[in-house]
Structure formats: structure tokens, C-alpha cells
C-alpha positions, 0 to 999 in steps of 0.5 A: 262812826270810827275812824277805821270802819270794816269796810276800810280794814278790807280796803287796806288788806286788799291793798297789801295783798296786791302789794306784797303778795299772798306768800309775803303777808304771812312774814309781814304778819309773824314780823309784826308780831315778833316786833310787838313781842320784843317791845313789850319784853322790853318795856317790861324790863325782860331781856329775852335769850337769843334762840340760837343759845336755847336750841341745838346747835347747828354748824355753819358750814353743812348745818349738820346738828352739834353737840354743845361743847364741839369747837369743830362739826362733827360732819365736816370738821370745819371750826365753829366761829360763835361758840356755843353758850 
């Protein structure tokens, strides 16, 4: 007999769904994993690039999508105030 049974692993996920909600144990899920992620990159001396950089580029004001060099958006004209890399 362990500490944790399946019984009680039942128990505990009953109680965060009346807790949280069925629309929020998904984002608690993809936190956890996303934090257990950056801890092992970490741990392993990897220094993940931010997902802003890799993507395209959005502008901030109307999010329309940016060509890479633009210090303005081309949909609205607003300035762009993170450079993109």
C-alpha cells in the first residue's frame, strides 16, 4: 500500500474540478507542463528563445501580422515599441 492509491488520485481530481472548473483544468494542466519544461531546460543549462522572437510578428495595437523589419504596422501605422529581433 503507497501513500498515494488511485482512489485518492480520484478524490484529489474530483476536488479540483469542483474547485477550478472543467474550463480551467486544462490551463492548470498546460501550466504545469510548461513549468516542469522550463525547469528542466533550466536545469540542463538550456536557455530557451522567447516565442515572441521566433513567430511572426504582431503588431499591438490592431494585431495585424508584421513583416520583421517594420518600425511601424502596416495596417494601422502605430510605432512598434519591442523591436522585433
Amino acid at each position: 500500500m503507497g501513500i498515494v492509491e488511485p482512489g485518492h488520485l480520484v478524490l484529489i481530481l474530483l476536488i479540483a474540478l469542483i474547485v477550478f472548473g472543467p474550463g480551467k483544468i486544462g490551463d492548470l494542466g498546460a501550466s504545469f507542463g510548461r513549468g516542469i519544461r522550463e525547469f528542466r531546460d533550466a536545469s540542463e543549462g538550456r536557455t530557451p528563445t522567447p516565442a515572441a522572437l521566433n513567430g511572426p510578428w504582431y503588431c499591438g495595437q490592431c494585431g495585424a501580422a508584421q513583416p520583421a523589419d517594420a518600425k511601424f504596422c502596416t495596417a494601422c501605422g502605430s510605432p512598434h515599441r519591442v523591436p522585433p529581433a
